[in-house]
C-alpha positions as CSV (number, residue, x, y, z in Angstrom):
1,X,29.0,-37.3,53.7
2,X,27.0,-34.3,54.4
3,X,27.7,-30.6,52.2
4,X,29.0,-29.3,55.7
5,X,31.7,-32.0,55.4
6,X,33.2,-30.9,52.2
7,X,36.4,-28.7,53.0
8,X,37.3,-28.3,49.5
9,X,35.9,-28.6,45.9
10,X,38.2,-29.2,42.9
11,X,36.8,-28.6,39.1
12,X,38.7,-29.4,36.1
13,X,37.9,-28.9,32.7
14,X,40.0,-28.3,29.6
15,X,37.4,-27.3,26.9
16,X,35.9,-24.1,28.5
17,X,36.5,-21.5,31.3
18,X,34.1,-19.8,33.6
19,X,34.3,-16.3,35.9
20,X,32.9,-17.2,38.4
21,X,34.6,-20.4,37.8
22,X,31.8,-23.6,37.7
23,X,32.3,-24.1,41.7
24,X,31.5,-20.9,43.0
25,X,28.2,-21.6,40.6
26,X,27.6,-25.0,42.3
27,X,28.0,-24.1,46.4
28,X,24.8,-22.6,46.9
29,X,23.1,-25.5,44.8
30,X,24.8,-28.1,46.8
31,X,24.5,-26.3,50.2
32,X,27.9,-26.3,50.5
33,X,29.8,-24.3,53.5
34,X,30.8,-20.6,52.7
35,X,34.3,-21.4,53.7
36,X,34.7,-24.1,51.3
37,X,37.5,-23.5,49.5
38,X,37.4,-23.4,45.6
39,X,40.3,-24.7,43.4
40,X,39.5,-24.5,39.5
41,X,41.7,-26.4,37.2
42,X,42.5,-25.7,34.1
43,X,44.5,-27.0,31.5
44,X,46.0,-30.3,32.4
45,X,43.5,-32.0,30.3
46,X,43.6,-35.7,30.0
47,X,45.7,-35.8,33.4
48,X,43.1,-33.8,35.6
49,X,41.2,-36.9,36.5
50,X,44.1,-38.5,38.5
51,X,45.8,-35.0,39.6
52,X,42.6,-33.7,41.3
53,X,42.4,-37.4,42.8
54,X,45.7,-36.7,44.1
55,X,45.4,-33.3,45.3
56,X,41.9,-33.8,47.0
57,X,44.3,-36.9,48.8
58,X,46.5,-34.1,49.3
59,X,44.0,-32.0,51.3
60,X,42.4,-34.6,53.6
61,X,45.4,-35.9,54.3
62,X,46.0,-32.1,56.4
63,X,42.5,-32.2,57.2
64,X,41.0,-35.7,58.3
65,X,37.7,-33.9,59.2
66,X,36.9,-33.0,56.1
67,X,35.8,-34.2,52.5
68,X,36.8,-33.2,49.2
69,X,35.4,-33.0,46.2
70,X,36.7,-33.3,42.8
71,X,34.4,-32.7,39.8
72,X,35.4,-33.3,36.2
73,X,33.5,-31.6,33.0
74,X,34.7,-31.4,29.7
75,X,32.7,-30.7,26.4
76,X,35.2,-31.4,23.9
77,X,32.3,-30.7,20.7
78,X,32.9,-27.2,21.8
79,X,36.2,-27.1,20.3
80,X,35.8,-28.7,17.0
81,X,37.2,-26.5,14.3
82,X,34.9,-27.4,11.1
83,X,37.7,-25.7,8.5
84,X,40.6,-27.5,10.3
85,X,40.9,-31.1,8.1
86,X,44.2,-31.8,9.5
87,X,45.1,-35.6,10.8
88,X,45.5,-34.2,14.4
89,X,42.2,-32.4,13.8
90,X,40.2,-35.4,12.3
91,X,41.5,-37.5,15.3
92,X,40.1,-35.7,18.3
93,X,37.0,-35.6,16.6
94,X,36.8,-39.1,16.4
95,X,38.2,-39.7,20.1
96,X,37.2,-37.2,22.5
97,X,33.7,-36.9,23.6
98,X,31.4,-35.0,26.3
99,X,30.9,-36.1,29.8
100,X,31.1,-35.3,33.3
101,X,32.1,-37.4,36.4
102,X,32.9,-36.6,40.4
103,X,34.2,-37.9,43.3
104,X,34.0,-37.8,46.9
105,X,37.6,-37.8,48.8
106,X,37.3,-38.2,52.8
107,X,39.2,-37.7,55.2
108,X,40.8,-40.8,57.5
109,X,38.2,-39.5,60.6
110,X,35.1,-39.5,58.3
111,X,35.6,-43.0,56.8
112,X,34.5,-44.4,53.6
113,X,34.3,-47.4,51.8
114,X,36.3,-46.7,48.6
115,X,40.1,-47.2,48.3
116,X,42.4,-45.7,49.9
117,X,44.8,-43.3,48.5
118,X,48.2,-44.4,50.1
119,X,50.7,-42.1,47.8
120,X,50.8,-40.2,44.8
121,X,53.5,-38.8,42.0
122,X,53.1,-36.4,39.6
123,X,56.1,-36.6,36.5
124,X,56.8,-33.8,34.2
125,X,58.4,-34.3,30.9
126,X,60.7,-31.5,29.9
127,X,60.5,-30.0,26.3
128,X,57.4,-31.5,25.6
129,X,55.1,-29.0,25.7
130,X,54.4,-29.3,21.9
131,X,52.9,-33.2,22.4
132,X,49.4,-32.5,23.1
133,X,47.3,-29.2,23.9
134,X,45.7,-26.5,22.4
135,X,46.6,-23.9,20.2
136,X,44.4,-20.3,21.2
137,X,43.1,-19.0,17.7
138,X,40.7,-16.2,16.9
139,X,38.1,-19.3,15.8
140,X,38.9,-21.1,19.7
141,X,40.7,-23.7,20.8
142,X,42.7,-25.9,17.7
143,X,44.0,-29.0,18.3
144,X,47.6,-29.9,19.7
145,X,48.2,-33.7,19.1
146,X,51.8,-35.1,18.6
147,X,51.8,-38.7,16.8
148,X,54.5,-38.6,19.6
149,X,52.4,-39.1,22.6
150,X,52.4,-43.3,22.0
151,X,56.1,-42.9,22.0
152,X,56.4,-40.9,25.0
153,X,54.5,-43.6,27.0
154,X,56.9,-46.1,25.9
155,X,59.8,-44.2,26.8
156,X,58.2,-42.9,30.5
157,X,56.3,-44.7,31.9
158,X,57.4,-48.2,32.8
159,X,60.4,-46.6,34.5
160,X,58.1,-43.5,36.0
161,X,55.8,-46.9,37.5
162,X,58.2,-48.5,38.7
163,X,60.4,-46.0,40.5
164,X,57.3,-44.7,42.3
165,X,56.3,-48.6,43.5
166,X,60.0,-49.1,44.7
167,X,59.3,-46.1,47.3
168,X,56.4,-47.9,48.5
169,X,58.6,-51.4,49.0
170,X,56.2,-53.0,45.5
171,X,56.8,-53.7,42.4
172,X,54.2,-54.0,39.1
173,X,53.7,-57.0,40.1
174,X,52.0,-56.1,43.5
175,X,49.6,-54.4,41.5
176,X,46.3,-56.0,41.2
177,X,44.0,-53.7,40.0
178,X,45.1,-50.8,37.1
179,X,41.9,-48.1,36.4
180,X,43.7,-46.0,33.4
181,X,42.8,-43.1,31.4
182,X,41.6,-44.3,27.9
183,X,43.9,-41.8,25.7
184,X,43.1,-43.9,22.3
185,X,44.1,-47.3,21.0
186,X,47.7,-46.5,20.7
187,X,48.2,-44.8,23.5
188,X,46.3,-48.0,25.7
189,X,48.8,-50.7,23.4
190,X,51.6,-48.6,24.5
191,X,51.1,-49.0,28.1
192,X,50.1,-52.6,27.7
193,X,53.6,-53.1,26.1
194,X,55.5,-50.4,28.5
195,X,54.1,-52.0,31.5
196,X,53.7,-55.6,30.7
197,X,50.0,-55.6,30.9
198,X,47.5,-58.0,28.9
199,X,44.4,-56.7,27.0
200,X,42.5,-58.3,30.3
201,X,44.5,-56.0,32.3
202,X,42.9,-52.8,30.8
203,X,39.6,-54.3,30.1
204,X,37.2,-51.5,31.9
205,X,39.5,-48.9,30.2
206,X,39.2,-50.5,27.0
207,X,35.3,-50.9,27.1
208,X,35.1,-47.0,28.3
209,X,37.1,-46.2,25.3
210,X,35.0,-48.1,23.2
211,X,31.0,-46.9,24.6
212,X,32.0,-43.5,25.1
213,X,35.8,-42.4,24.3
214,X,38.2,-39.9,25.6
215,X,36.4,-38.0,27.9
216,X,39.9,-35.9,28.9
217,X,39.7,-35.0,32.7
218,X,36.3,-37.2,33.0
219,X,37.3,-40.6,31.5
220,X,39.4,-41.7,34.7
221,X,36.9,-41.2,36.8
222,X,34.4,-43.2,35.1
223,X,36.9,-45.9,35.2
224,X,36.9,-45.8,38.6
225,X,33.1,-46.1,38.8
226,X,32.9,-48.8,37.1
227,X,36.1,-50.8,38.9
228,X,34.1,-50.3,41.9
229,X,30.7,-51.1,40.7
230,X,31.4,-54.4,38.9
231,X,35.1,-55.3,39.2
232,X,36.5,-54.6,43.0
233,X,39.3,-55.7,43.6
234,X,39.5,-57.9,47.0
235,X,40.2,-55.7,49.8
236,X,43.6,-55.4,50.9
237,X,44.8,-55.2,47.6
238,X,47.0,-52.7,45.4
239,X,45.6,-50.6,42.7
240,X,46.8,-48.5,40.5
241,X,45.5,-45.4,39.0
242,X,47.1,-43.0,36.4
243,X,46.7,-40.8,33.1
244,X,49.1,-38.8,31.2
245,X,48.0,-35.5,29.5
246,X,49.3,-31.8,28.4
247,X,52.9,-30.7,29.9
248,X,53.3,-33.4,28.6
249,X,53.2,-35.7,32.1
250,X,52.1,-38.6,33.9
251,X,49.9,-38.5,37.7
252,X,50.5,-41.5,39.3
253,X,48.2,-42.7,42.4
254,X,48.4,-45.9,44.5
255,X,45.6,-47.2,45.7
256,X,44.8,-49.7,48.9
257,X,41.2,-51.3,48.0
Protein backbone atom coordinates (compact mmCIF):
# COMPACT_ATOMS: atom_id res chain seq x y z
CA UNK A 1 0.00 0.00 0.00
CA UNK A 2 1.47 3.16 -1.01
CA UNK A 3 0.78 6.78 1.28
CA UNK A 4 -1.26 7.86 -1.90
CA UNK A 5 -3.56 4.89 -1.15
CA UNK A 6 -4.53 5.90 2.37
CA UNK A 7 -8.08 7.65 2.20
CA UNK A 8 -8.33 8.00 5.76
CA UNK A 9 -6.26 8.00 9.02
CA UNK A 10 -7.81 7.20 12.43
CA UNK A 11 -5.81 8.02 15.85
CA UNK A 12 -6.94 7.07 19.18
CA UNK A 13 -5.61 7.71 22.37
CA UNK A 14 -7.09 8.14 25.81
CA UNK A 15 -4.21 9.51 27.99
CA UNK A 16 -3.46 12.89 26.07
CA UNK A 17 -4.87 15.26 23.52
CA UNK A 18 -3.12 17.20 20.79
CA UNK A 19 -4.17 20.61 18.55
CA UNK A 20 -3.17 19.84 15.82
CA UNK A 21 -4.35 16.50 16.69
CA UNK A 22 -1.24 13.63 16.23
CA UNK A 23 -2.48 12.99 12.48
CA UNK A 24 -2.26 16.26 11.06
CA UNK A 25 1.41 15.99 12.71
CA UNK A 26 2.14 12.64 10.94
CA UNK A 27 0.82 13.41 6.98
CA UNK A 28 3.66 15.26 5.87
CA UNK A 29 6.09 12.63 7.67
CA UNK A 30 4.32 9.74 5.96
CA UNK A 31 3.77 11.46 2.59
CA UNK A 32 0.37 11.14 2.97
CA UNK A 33 -2.28 12.81 0.36
CA UNK A 34 -3.53 16.36 1.42
CA UNK A 35 -7.01 15.14 1.04
CA UNK A 36 -6.61 12.49 3.50
CA UNK A 37 -9.11 12.77 5.83
CA UNK A 38 -8.19 13.01 9.65
CA UNK A 39 -10.49 11.35 12.30
CA UNK A 40 -8.94 11.82 16.01
CA UNK A 41 -10.48 9.73 18.65
CA UNK A 42 -10.74 10.34 21.84
CA UNK A 43 -12.05 8.91 24.80
CA UNK A 44 -13.29 5.44 24.23
CA UNK A 45 -10.17 4.04 25.81
CA UNK A 46 -9.83 0.40 26.13
CA UNK A 47 -12.53 -0.01 23.19
CA UNK A 48 -10.60 2.20 20.53
CA UNK A 49 -8.56 -0.62 19.27
CA UNK A 50 -11.62 -2.61 17.86
CA UNK A 51 -13.92 0.57 17.13
CA UNK A 52 -11.27 2.20 14.81
CA UNK A 53 -10.94 -1.42 13.37
CA UNK A 54 -14.49 -1.21 12.70
CA UNK A 55 -14.82 2.18 11.43
CA UNK A 56 -11.63 2.05 9.09
CA UNK A 57 -13.97 -1.26 7.82
CA UNK A 58 -16.57 1.17 7.78
CA UNK A 59 -14.69 3.56 5.30
CA UNK A 60 -13.28 1.07 2.72
CA UNK A 61 -16.19 -0.53 2.59
CA UNK A 62 -17.67 3.05 0.73
CA UNK A 63 -14.42 3.34 -0.77
CA UNK A 64 -12.73 0.06 -2.15
CA UNK A 65 -9.89 2.16 -3.62
CA UNK A 66 -8.65 3.29 -0.76
CA UNK A 67 -6.71 2.23 2.49
CA UNK A 68 -7.21 3.25 5.92
CA UNK A 69 -5.21 3.68 8.66
CA UNK A 70 -5.84 3.28 12.18
CA UNK A 71 -3.07 4.23 14.75
CA UNK A 72 -3.30 3.58 18.49
CA UNK A 73 -1.00 5.55 21.19
CA UNK A 74 -1.56 5.71 24.70
CA UNK A 75 0.95 6.77 27.57
CA UNK A 76 -0.96 5.80 30.44
CA UNK A 77 2.38 6.89 33.07
CA UNK A 78 1.17 10.29 32.13
CA UNK A 79 -1.83 10.04 34.16
CA UNK A 80 -0.57 8.58 37.35
CA UNK A 81 -1.64 10.64 40.32
CA UNK A 82 1.28 10.07 42.99
CA UNK A 83 -1.13 11.53 46.03
CA UNK A 84 -4.04 9.31 44.86
CA UNK A 85 -3.51 5.78 47.06
CA UNK A 86 -6.93 4.70 46.35
CA UNK A 87 -7.62 0.78 45.22
CA UNK A 88 -8.84 1.99 41.82
CA UNK A 89 -5.77 4.25 41.78
CA UNK A 90 -3.09 1.49 42.81
CA UNK A 91 -4.73 -0.82 40.16
CA UNK A 92 -4.19 1.10 36.92
CA UNK A 93 -0.84 1.62 38.02
CA UNK A 94 -0.13 -1.82 38.11
CA UNK A 95 -2.19 -2.73 34.74
CA UNK A 96 -1.93 -0.14 32.27
CA UNK A 97 1.16 0.55 30.53
CA UNK A 98 2.72 2.57 27.39
CA UNK A 99 2.63 1.52 23.88
CA UNK A 100 1.64 2.18 20.43
CA UNK A 101 0.33 -0.06 17.58
CA UNK A 102 -1.25 0.55 13.82
CA UNK A 103 -2.93 -1.02 11.24
CA UNK A 104 -3.48 -0.99 7.68
CA UNK A 105 -7.29 -1.43 6.53
CA UNK A 106 -7.76 -1.88 2.52
CA UNK A 107 -10.15 -1.65 0.54
CA UNK A 108 -11.72 -4.92 -1.44
CA UNK A 109 -9.99 -3.42 -4.94
CA UNK A 110 -6.55 -3.06 -3.26
CA UNK A 111 -6.29 -6.49 -1.68
CA UNK A 112 -4.48 -7.68 1.21
CA UNK A 113 -3.52 -10.62 2.88
CA UNK A 114 -4.95 -10.05 6.45
CA UNK A 115 -8.49 -11.07 7.50
CA UNK A 116 -11.24 -9.86 6.31
CA UNK A 117 -13.61 -7.71 8.14
CA UNK A 118 -17.09 -9.23 7.31
CA UNK A 119 -19.41 -7.16 10.01
CA UNK A 120 -19.15 -5.24 12.97
CA UNK A 121 -21.39 -4.11 16.22
CA UNK A 122 -20.86 -1.69 18.57
CA UNK A 123 -23.14 -2.11 22.13
CA UNK A 124 -23.73 0.59 24.52
CA UNK A 125 -24.56 0.00 28.08
CA UNK A 126 -26.93 2.59 29.48
CA UNK A 127 -26.27 4.13 33.06
CA UNK A 128 -22.94 3.00 33.16
CA UNK A 129 -20.97 5.82 32.59
CA UNK A 130 -19.59 5.71 36.18
CA UNK A 131 -17.74 1.94 35.42
CA UNK A 132 -14.52 3.05 33.98
CA UNK A 133 -13.01 6.52 32.85
CA UNK A 134 -11.50 9.50 33.97
CA UNK A 135 -12.24 12.02 36.32
CA UNK A 136 -10.74 15.78 34.88
CA UNK A 137 -8.91 17.34 38.12
CA UNK A 138 -6.83 20.38 38.38
CA UNK A 139 -3.70 17.63 38.96
CA UNK A 140 -4.99 15.67 35.36
CA UNK A 141 -6.62 12.82 34.58
CA UNK A 142 -7.77 10.49 38.00
CA UNK A 143 -8.72 7.27 37.69
CA UNK A 144 -12.42 5.89 36.98
CA UNK A 145 -12.40 2.12 37.72
CA UNK A 146 -15.69 0.28 38.87
CA UNK A 147 -14.86 -3.22 40.69
CA UNK A 148 -18.09 -3.52 38.40
CA UNK A 149 -16.58 -3.84 35.11
CA UNK A 150 -15.99 -8.00 35.63
CA UNK A 151 -19.64 -8.07 36.35
CA UNK A 152 -20.73 -6.18 33.47
CA UNK A 153 -18.93 -8.69 31.19
CA UNK A 154 -20.72 -11.38 32.73
CA UNK A 155 -23.99 -9.89 32.35
CA UNK A 156 -23.28 -8.47 28.48
CA UNK A 157 -21.52 -10.03 26.73
CA UNK A 158 -22.27 -13.75 26.01
CA UNK A 159 -25.78 -12.46 24.96
CA UNK A 160 -24.13 -9.16 22.98
CA UNK A 161 -21.84 -12.30 21.11
CA UNK A 162 -24.14 -14.24 20.36
CA UNK A 163 -26.91 -12.07 19.09
CA UNK A 164 -24.40 -10.47 16.71
CA UNK A 165 -23.25 -14.20 15.31
CA UNK A 166 -26.98 -15.21 14.82
CA UNK A 167 -27.22 -12.16 12.22
CA UNK A 168 -24.35 -13.62 10.46
CA UNK A 169 -26.17 -17.36 10.38
CA UNK A 170 -23.01 -18.65 13.38
CA UNK A 171 -22.94 -19.28 16.52
CA UNK A 172 -19.74 -19.18 19.22
CA UNK A 173 -19.04 -22.19 18.17
CA UNK A 174 -18.12 -21.12 14.50
CA UNK A 175 -15.62 -19.13 15.95
CA UNK A 176 -12.21 -20.33 15.66
CA UNK A 177 -9.95 -17.73 16.33
CA UNK A 178 -10.82 -14.93 19.40
CA UNK A 179 -7.94 -11.86 19.49
CA UNK A 180 -9.35 -9.95 22.77
CA UNK A 181 -8.47 -6.86 24.55
CA UNK A 182 -6.46 -7.84 27.83
CA UNK A 183 -8.52 -5.60 30.41
CA UNK A 184 -6.84 -7.49 33.57
CA UNK A 185 -7.16 -10.93 35.06
CA UNK A 186 -10.72 -10.63 36.07
CA UNK A 187 -11.96 -8.99 33.41
CA UNK A 188 -10.17 -12.08 30.90
CA UNK A 189 -11.82 -14.94 33.64
CA UNK A 190 -15.00 -13.19 33.08
CA UNK A 191 -15.17 -13.67 29.47
CA UNK A 192 -13.71 -17.08 29.62
CA UNK A 193 -16.73 -17.96 31.90
CA UNK A 194 -19.39 -15.62 29.87
CA UNK A 195 -18.38 -17.08 26.66
CA UNK A 196 -17.44 -20.61 27.38
CA UNK A 197 -13.83 -20.13 26.44
CA UNK A 198 -10.77 -22.18 27.99
CA UNK A 199 -7.52 -20.52 29.16
CA UNK A 200 -6.08 -21.91 25.59
CA UNK A 201 -8.67 -19.95 23.98
CA UNK A 202 -7.22 -16.57 25.14
CA UNK A 203 -3.70 -17.64 25.27
CA UNK A 204 -2.07 -14.60 23.01
CA UNK A 205 -4.26 -12.19 25.15
CA UNK A 206 -3.15 -13.68 28.22
CA UNK A 207 0.61 -13.62 27.33
CA UNK A 208 0.14 -9.74 26.17
CA UNK A 209 -1.30 -9.19 29.46
CA UNK A 210 1.33 -10.72 31.12
CA UNK A 211 4.86 -9.13 28.98
CA UNK A 212 3.32 -5.85 28.68
CA UNK A 213 -0.28 -5.26 30.21
CA UNK A 214 -3.17 -3.00 29.39
CA UNK A 215 -2.16 -0.97 26.83
CA UNK A 216 -5.94 0.63 26.47
CA UNK A 217 -6.62 1.48 22.73
CA UNK A 218 -3.08 -0.31 21.71
CA UNK A 219 -3.35 -3.72 23.46
CA UNK A 220 -5.94 -5.15 20.71
CA UNK A 221 -3.97 -4.43 18.13
CA UNK A 222 -0.98 -6.08 19.34
CA UNK A 223 -3.04 -9.04 19.74
CA UNK A 224 -3.76 -9.07 16.43
CA UNK A 225 -0.02 -8.94 15.42
CA UNK A 226 0.84 -11.52 17.12
CA UNK A 227 -2.37 -13.89 15.96
CA UNK A 228 -1.12 -13.30 12.65
CA UNK A 229 2.58 -13.62 13.14
CA UNK A 230 2.59 -16.98 15.03
CA UNK A 231 -0.98 -18.28 15.44
CA UNK A 232 -3.14 -17.79 12.02
CA UNK A 233 -5.80 -19.31 11.96
CA UNK A 234 -6.43 -21.53 8.65
CA UNK A 235 -7.94 -19.48 6.06
CA UNK A 236 -11.50 -19.61 5.65
CA UNK A 237 -12.06 -19.56 9.07
CA UNK A 238 -14.08 -17.20 11.62
CA UNK A 239 -12.41 -14.95 14.08
CA UNK A 240 -13.41 -12.92 16.45
CA UNK A 241 -12.19 -9.67 17.68
CA UNK A 242 -13.55 -7.38 20.46
CA UNK A 243 -12.84 -5.14 23.72
CA UNK A 244 -14.98 -3.33 26.01
CA UNK A 245 -14.06 0.06 27.49
CA UNK A 246 -15.48 3.60 28.74
CA UNK A 247 -19.46 4.26 28.03
CA UNK A 248 -19.26 1.61 29.33
CA UNK A 249 -19.54 -0.79 25.87
CA UNK A 250 -18.46 -3.54 23.96
CA UNK A 251 -17.08 -3.30 19.73
CA UNK A 252 -17.59 -6.42 18.33
CA UNK A 253 -15.81 -7.35 14.85
CA UNK A 254 -16.05 -10.65 12.78
CA UNK A 255 -13.38 -11.57 11.14
CA UNK A 256 -12.97 -14.13 7.85
CA UNK A 257 -9.11 -15.20 7.96
Amino acid sequence: VAPTDVGAIFTASVTGIATPSLDARLVGRLGLSPQVKRVPIFGLGCVAGAAGIARAADYVRAFPGEAAVLLAVELCSLTLQREDLSIPALIASGLFGDGAAAAVVTGEALGGDGPRVVATRSVFYPDSERVMGWDVTNSGFRIVLSAEVPLVVERHLAGDVDAFLADQGLGRGDIASWVCHPGGPKVLTAMESALGLARQDLALTWRSLEEVGNLSSASVLLVLADTLAGARPAPGSWGMLLALGPGFCSELVLLRW
